[in-house]
Backbone as JSON Lines, residues from 0, in Angstrom:
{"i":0,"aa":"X","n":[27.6,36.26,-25.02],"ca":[27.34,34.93,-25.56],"c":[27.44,33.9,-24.44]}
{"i":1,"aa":"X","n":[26.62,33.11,-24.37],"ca":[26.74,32.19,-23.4],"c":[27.81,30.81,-23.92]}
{"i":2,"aa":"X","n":[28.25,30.43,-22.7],"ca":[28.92,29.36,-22.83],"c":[28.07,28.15,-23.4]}
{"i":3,"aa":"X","n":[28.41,27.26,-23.91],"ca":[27.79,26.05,-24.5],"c":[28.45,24.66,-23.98]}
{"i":4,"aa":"X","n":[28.14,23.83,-23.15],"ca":[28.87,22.62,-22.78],"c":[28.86,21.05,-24.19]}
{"i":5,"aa":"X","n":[29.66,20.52,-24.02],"ca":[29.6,19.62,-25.28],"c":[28.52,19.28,-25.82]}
{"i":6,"aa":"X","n":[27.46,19.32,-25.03],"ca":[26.26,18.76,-25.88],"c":[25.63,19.75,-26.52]}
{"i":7,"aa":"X","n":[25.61,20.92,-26.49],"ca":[25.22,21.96,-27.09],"c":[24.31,23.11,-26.35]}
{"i":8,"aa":"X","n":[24.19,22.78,-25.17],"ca":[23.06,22.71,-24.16],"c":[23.5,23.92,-22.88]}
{"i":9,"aa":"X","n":[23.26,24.78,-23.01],"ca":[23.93,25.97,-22.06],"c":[23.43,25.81,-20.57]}
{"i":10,"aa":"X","n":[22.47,25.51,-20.36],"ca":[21.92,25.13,-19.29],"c":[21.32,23.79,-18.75]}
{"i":11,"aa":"X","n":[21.61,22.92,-18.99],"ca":[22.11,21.04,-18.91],"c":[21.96,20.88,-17.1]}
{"i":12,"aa":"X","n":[23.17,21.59,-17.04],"ca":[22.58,21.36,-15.29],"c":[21.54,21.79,-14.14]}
{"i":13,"aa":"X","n":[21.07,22.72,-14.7],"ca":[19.62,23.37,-14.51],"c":[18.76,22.4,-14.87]}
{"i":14,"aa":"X","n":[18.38,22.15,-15.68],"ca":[17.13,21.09,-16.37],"c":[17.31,20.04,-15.66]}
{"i":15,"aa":"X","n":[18.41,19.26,-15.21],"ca":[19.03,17.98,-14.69],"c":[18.56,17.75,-12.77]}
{"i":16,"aa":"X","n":[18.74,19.55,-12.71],"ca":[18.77,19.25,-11.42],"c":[17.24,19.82,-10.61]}
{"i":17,"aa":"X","n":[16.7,20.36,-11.52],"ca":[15.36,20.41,-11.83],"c":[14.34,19.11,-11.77]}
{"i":18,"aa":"X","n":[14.91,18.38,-12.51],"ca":[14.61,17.24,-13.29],"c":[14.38,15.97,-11.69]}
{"i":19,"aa":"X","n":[15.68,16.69,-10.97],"ca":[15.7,15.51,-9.87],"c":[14.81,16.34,-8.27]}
{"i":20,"aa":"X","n":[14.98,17.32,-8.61],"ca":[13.89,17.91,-7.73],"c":[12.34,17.6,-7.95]}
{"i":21,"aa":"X","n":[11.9,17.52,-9.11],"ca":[11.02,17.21,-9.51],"c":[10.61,15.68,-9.31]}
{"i":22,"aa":"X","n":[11.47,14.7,-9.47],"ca":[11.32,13.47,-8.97],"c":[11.23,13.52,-7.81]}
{"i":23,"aa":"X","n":[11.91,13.91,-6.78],"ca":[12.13,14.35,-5.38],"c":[10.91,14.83,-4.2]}
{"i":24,"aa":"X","n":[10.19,15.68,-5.45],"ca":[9.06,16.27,-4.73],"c":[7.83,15.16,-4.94]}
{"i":25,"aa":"X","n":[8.52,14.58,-5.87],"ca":[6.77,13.61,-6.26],"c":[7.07,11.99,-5.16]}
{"i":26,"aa":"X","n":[8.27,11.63,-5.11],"ca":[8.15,10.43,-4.01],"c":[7.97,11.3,-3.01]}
{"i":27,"aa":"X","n":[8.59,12.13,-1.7],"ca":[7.81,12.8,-0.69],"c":[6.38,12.7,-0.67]}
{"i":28,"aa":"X","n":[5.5,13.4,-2.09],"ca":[4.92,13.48,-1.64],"c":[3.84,12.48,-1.53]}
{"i":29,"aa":"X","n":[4.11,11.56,-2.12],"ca":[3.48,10.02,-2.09],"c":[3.85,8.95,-0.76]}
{"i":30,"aa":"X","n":[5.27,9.75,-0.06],"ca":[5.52,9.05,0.65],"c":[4.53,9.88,2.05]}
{"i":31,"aa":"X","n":[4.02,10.8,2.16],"ca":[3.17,11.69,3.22],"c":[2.04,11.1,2.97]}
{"i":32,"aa":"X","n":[0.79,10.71,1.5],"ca":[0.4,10.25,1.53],"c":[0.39,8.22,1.81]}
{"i":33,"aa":"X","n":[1.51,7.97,1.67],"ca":[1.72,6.77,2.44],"c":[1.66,6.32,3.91]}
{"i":34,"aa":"X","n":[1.95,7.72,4.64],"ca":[2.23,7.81,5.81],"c":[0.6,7.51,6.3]}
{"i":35,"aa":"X","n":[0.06,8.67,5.95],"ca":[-1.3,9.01,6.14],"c":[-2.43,7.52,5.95]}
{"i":36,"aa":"X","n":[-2.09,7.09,4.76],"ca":[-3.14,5.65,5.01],"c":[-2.55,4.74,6.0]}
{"i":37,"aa":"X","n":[-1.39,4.59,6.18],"ca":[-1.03,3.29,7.31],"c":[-0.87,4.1,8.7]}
{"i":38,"aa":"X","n":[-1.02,4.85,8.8],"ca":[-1.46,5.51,10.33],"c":[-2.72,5.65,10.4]}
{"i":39,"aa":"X","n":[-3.59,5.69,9.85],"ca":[-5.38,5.87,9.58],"c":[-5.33,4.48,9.55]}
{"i":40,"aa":"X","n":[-4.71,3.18,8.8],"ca":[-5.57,1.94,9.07],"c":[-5.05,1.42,10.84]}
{"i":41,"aa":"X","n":[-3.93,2.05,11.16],"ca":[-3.55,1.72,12.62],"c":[-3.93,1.83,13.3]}
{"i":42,"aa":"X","n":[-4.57,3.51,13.54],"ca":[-5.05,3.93,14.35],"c":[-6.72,3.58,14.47]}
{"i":43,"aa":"X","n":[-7.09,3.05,13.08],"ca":[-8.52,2.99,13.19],"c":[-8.61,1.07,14.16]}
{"i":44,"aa":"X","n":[-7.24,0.27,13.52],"ca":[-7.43,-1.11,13.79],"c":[-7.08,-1.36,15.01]}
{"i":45,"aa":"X","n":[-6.25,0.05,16.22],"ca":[-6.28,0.21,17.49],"c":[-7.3,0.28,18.19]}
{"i":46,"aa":"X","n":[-8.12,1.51,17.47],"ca":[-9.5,1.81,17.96],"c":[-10.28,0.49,18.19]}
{"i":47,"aa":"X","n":[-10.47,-0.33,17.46],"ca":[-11.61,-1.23,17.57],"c":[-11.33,-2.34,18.15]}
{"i":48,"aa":"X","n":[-9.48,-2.66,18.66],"ca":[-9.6,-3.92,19.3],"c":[-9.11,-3.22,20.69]}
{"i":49,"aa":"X","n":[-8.84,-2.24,21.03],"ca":[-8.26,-1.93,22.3],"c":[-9.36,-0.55,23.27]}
{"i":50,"aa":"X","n":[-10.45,0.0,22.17],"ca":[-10.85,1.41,22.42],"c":[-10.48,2.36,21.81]}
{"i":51,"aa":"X","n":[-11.82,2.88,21.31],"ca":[-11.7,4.02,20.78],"c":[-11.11,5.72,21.88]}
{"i":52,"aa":"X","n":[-11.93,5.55,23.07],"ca":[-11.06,6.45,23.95],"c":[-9.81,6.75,23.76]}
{"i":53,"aa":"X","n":[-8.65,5.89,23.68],"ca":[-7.56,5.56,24.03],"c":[-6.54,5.79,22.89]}
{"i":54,"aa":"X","n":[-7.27,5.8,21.45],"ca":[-6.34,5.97,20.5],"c":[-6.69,7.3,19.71]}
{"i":55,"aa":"X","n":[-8.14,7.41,19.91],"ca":[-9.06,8.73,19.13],"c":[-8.18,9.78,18.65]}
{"i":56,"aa":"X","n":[-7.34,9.8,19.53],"ca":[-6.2,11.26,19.22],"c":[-5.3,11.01,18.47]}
{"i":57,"aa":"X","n":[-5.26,10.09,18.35],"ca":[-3.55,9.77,17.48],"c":[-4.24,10.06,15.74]}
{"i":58,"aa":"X","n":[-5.64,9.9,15.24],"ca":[-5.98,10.39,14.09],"c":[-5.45,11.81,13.79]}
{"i":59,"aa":"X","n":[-5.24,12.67,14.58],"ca":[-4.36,13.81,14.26],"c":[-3.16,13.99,13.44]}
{"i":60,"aa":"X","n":[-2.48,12.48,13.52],"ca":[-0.96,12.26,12.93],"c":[-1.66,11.85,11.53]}
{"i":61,"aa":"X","n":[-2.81,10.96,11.03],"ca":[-3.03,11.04,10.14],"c":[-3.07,12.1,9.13]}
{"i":62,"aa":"X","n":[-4.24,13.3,9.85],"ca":[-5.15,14.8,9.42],"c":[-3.65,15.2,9.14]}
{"i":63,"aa":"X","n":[-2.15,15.41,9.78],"ca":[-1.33,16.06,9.75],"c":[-0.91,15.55,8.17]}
{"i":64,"aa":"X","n":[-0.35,14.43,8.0],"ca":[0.17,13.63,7.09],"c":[-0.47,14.1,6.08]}
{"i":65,"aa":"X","n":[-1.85,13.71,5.75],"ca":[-2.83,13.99,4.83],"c":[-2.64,15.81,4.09]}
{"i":66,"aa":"X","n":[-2.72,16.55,5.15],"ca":[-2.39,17.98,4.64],"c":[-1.33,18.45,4.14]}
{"i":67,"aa":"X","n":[-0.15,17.44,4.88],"ca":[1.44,17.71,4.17],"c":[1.42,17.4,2.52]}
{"i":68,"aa":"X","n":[0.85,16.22,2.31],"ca":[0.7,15.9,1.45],"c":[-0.03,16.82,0.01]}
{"i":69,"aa":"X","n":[-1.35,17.14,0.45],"ca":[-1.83,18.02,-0.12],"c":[-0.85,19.58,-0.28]}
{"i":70,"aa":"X","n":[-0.41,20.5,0.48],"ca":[-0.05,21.14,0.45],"c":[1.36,21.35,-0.1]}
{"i":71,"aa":"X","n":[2.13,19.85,-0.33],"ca":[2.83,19.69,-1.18],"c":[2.88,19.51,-2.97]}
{"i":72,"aa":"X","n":[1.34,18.98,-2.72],"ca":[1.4,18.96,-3.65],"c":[0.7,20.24,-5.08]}
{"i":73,"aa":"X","n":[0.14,21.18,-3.68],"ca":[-0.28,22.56,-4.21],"c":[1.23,23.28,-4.45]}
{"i":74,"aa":"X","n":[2.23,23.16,-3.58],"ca":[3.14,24.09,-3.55],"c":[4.14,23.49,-4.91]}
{"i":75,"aa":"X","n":[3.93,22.37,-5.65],"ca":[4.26,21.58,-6.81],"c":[4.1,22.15,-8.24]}
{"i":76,"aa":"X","n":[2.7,22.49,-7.94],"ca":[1.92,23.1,-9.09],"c":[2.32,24.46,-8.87]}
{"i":77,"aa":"X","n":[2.41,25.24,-7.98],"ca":[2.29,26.59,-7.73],"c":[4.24,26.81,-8.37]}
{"i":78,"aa":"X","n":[4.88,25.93,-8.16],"ca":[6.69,26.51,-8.43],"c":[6.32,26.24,-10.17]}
{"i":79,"aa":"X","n":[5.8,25.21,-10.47],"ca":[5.61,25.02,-11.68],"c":[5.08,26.24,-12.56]}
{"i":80,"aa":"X","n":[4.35,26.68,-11.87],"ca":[3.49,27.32,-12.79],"c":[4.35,28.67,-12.77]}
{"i":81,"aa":"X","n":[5.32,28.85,-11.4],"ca":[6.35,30.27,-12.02],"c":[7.49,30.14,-12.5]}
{"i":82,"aa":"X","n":[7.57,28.9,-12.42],"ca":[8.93,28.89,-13.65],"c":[8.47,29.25,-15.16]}
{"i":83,"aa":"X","n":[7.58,28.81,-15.13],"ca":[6.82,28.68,-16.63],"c":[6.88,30.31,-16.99]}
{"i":84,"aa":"X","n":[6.24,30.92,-16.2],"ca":[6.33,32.08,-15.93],"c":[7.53,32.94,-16.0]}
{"i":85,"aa":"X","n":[8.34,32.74,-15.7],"ca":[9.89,32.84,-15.4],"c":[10.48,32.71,-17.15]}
{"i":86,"aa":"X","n":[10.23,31.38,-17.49],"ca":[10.58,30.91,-18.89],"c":[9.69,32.36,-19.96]}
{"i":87,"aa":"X","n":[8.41,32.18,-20.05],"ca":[7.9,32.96,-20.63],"c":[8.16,34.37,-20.77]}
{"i":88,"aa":"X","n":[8.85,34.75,-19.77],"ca":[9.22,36.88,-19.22],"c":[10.81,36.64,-20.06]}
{"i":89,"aa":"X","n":[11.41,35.52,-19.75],"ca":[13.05,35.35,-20.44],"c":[12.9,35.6,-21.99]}
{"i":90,"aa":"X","n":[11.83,34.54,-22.35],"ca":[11.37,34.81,-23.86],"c":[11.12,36.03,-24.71]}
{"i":91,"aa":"X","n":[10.14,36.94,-24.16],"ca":[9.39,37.79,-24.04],"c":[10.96,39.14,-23.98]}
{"i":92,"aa":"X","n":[11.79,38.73,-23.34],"ca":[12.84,39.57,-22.88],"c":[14.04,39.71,-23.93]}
{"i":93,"aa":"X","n":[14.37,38.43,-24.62],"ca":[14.98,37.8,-25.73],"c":[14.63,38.32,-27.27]}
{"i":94,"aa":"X","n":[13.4,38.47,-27.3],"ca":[12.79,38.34,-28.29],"c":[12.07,40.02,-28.45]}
């Protein structure tokens, strides 16, 4: 039998801390895409008053930013989708 904490809720701190990972992963990853537009308007507003030669490369820190972002936010969906998974085999196991 599992333990039950006052609220009735056996697993409370799981969901909670879930809950803040999940918040956690979604500012990151807004903050990579943040990164990514104000280094792209920098680097583009370098380019045009100082030379494009001279800054051309630094768009890389953008391309980097931009992919963190994305790939965070694949690897978001992808934990999601095995917990669910995870939840569903417990069920399935229970039942």
């Amino acid at each position: 039998m599992k333990s039950l904490n006052r609220l009735g809720n056996s697993n409370w701190k799981t969901n909670s801390n879930l809950n803040n990972m999940n918040l956690y992963n979604t500012i990151m990853s807004y903050f990579w895409l943040a990164v990514a537009s104000v280094s792209f308007v920098t680097v583009t507003y370098l380019c045009f008053t100082e030379g494009f030669e001279k800054y051309a490369s630094n768009y890389v820190f953008s391309i980097i930013a931009l992919a963190t972002f994305f790939v965070k936010r694949w690897m978001m969906k992808r934990v999601g989708n095995h917990q669910q998974f995870l939840k569903d085999k417990s069920k399935e196991q229970e039942g």
